[in-house]
N, C-alpha and C positions, 0 to 999 in steps of 0.2 A: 424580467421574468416574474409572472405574479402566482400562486398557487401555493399549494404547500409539495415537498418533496420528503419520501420516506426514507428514510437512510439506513441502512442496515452495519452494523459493526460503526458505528458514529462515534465511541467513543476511545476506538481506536486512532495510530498517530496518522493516517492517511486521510481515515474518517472525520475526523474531526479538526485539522484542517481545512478538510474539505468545508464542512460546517462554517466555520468564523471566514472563509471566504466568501461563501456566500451569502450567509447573513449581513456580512461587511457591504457585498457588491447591490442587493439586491432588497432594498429595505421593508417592501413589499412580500416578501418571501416567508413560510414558514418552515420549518424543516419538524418532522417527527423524528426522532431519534431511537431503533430499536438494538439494545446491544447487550447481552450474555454478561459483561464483565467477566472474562474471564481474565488470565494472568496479565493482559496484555491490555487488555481493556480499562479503560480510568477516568472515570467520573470529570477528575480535576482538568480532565484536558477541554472541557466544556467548561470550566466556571468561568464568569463573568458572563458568558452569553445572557440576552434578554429572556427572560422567562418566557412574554407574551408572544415569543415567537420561534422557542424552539421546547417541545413535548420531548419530554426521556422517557422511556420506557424497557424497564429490565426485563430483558426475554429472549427466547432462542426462537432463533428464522424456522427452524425444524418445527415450532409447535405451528401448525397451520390454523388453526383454529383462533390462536390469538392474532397471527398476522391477519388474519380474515376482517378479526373482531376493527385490528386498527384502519384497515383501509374503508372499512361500511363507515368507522366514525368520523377519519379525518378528511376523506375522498383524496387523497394525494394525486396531485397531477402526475408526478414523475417518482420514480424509484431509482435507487443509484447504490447497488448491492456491494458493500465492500468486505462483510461479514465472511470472516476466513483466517485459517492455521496458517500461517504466512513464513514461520523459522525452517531453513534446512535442514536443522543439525537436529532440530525436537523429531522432524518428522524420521530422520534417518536414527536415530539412539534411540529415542523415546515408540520409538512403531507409529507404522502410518495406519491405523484403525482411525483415529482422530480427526485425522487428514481426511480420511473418505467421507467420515462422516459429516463430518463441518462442510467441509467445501464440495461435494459433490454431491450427499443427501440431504444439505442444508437448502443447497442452491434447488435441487428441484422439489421439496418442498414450500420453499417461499414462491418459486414459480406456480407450482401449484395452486397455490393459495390466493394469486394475486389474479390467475389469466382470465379470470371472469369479470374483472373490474372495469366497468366502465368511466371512469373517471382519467384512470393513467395512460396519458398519451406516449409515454416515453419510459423505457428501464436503460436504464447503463450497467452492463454486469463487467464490475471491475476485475480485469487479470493481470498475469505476468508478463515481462518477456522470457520467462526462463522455459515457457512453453515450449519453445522453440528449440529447447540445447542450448550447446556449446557452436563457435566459431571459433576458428582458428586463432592464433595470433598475430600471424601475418597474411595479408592480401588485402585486409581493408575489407570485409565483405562485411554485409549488416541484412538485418532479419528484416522483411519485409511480410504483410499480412499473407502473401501468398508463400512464406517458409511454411516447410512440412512441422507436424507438433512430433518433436523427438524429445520429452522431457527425460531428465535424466534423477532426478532425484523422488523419493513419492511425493512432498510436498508440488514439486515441477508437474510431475503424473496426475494429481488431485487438483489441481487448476485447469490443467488439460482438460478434463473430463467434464468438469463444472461447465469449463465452455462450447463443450458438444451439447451438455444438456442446454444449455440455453442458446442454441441456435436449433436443438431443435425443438424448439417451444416455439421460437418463431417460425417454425417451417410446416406446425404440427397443428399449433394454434393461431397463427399470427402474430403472436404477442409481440408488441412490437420493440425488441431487443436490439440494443446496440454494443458492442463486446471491445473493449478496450484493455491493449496491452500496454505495460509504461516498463521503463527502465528501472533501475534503483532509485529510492526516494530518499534524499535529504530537508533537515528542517527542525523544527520544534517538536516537541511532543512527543519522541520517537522512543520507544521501551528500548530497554539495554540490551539485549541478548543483539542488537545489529550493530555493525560494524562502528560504522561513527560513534555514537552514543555510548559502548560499551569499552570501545578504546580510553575514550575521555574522562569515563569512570575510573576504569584502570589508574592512566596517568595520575589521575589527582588523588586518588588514595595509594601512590606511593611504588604503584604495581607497573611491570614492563606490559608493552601492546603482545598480547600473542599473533604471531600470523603464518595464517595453513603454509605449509609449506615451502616453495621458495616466494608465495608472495607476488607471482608476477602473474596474478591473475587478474583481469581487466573487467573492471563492468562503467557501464554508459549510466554517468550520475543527472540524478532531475530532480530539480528543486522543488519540495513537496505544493509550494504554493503554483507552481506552472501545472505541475499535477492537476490543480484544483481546477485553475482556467480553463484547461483541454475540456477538462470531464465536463461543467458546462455548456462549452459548445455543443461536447454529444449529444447532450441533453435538447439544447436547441435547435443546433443543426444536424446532427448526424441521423444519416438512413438507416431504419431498422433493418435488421440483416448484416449489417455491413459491421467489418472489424476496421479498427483504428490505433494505428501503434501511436503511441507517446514517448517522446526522447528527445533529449537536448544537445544531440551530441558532444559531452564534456563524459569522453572516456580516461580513466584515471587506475591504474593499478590499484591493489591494496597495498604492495609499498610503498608506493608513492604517497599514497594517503597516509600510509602512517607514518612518514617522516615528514609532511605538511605537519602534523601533530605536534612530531618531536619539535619545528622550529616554533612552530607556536605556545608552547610550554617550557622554550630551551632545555628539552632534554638532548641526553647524548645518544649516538646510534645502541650504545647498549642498555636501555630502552627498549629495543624489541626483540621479543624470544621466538623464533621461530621454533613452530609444533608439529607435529604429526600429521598430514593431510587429512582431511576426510574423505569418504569413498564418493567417488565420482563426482567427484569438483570440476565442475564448468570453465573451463580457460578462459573464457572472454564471451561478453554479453554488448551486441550493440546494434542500434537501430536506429531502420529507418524511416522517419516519420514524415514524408515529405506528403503522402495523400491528406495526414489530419491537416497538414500546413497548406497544401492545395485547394482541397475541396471544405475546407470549415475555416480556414483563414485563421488560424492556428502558430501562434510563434511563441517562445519562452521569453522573459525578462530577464531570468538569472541567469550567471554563469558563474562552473563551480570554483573560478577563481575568484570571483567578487564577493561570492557569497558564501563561502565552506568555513571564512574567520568568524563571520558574521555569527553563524548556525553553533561556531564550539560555546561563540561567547556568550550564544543563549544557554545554554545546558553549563558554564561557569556561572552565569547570573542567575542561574535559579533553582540553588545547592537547596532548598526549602521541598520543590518539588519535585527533585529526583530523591531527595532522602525518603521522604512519605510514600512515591514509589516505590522505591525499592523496599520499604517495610511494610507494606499493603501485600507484597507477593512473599513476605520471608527472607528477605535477602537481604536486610539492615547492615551487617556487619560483612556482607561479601567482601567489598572494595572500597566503603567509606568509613 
């Protein structure tokens, strides 16, 4: 892959990822880098990268005028939007105003901004699977691109919508959009307020794992680096118009995860506190990815048993860069 690609929210833990993947894979490649920093956002998740081939740029997808400015100057072949309010619990405590605004006047702003450009052969507008709801916990059913969009949360609502407006950019303009749903993402880089990551905080500064209720809610985990692979392919292969679910099938409880923890720290099951539910918590998330695996030749490496000790013992090995996050957002003395 040669060109450059404009990455929106890049230096988030999805985004940016995504970035040292393909930097890594593709040496030929430039990436433009546009991302707000906001709370979740962090610079450091990009250091080390070469200068000579990836541009950062602090800025909001909303300002059109500046996205305009970046695509006349760098001509980016491809765009791969991941720029988005992503926490359940902020969008359900904190109000979902933020949520619309981000993710669903964000998205068709930048769309706006970019649908004249002759140069971008390709956008990958990154989503959920929470699009979709909830599934049962029993029968084994999984969401396929043709599930109806039942979000239940606003954060769920606000991806939903983001991904109507960009299909229909491509129905309106052409623009040639490819919409991609993933499962949970595990990995490096990941801000605390998500599950993994925030557990692990917990444990090592001394605190029990909190978990909603009884716990025995299920989501379909994906290694953030398989993430990156897939998005790729859209990028290369995938037909504008078309959706493409992403999932490794490695469905796992949050119990379960949290006493993977406990054995991995030898703590005892009193260790974990169970809390208060939040409102309309999804019982189970999972997918079926067999079109990306069919038609773009698509398979994962990881699995979340190979790889889940792997992923705590990055965020153990690098107490340097979770402390500086966490006191870049105020939160120094939460849990360490």
């Amino acid at each position: 892959m040669k060109g450059t690609i404009l990455v929106t929210g890049g230096a988030g833990f999805i985004g940016s990822n995504f970035i040292r993947h393909t930097l890594s894979k593709y040496p030929k490649t430039k990436v433009v880098c546009i991302d707000l920093l906001t709370y979740a956002g962090n610079k450091d998740n990009l250091k080390g990268l070469p200068n000579n081939r990836l541009i950062f740029v602090k800025g909001d997808i909303a300002n059109k005028a500046l996205v305009a400015r970046l695509v006349k100057k760098y001509k980016p072949t491809y765009v791969v939007h991941f720029a988005a309010e992503s926490h359940v619990d902020r969008s359900i405590h904190g109000g979902a105003e933020t949520f619309v605004r981000t993710n669903v006047l964000g998205t068709a702003a930048l769309l706006s901004a970019i649908k004249n450009a002759s140069s971008i052969k390709k956008i990958v507008h990154v989503s959920t699977d929470e699009v979709y709801g909830a599934l049962p916990l029993k029968g084994g059913k999984k969401f396929t691109e043709e599930s109806l969009l039942l979000p239940n949360s606003p954060y769920a609502s606000s991806k939903a919508a983001s991904d109507l407006v960009a299909r229909s950019f491509f129905k309106t303009y052409n623009l040639p959009v490819v919409i991609t749903r993933c499962s949970n993402n595990y990995g490096p880089y990941q801000y605390f307020e998500k599950l993994i990551p925030f557990s692990i905080m917990r444990l090592m500064g001394g605190n029990p794992i909190t978990i909603y209720g009884d716990g025995k809610y299920v989501r379909d985990w994906i290694h953030v680096e398989d993430h990156s692979s897939a998005l790729l392919l859209a990028l290369k292969k995938g037909i504008p118009g078309e959706i493409y679910n992403i999932g490794a099938d490695d469905e796992v409880s949050n119990l379960a995860l949290a006493h993977r923890l406990l054995k991995y720290f030898k703590k005892s099951k009193s260790a974990i506190t169970h809390v208060k539910d939040r409102p309309g918590h999804d019982r189970r998330y999972a997918i079926n990815a067999s079109k990306i695996r069919r038609e773009l030749g698509w398979k994962p490496k990881h699995t979340f048993n190979k790889s889940f000790e792997t992923t705590v013992a990055w965020y153990v090995e690098h107490m340097g860069w979770m402390k500086k996050a966490l006191a870049r957002t105020g939160r120094a003395n939460t849990h360490l």
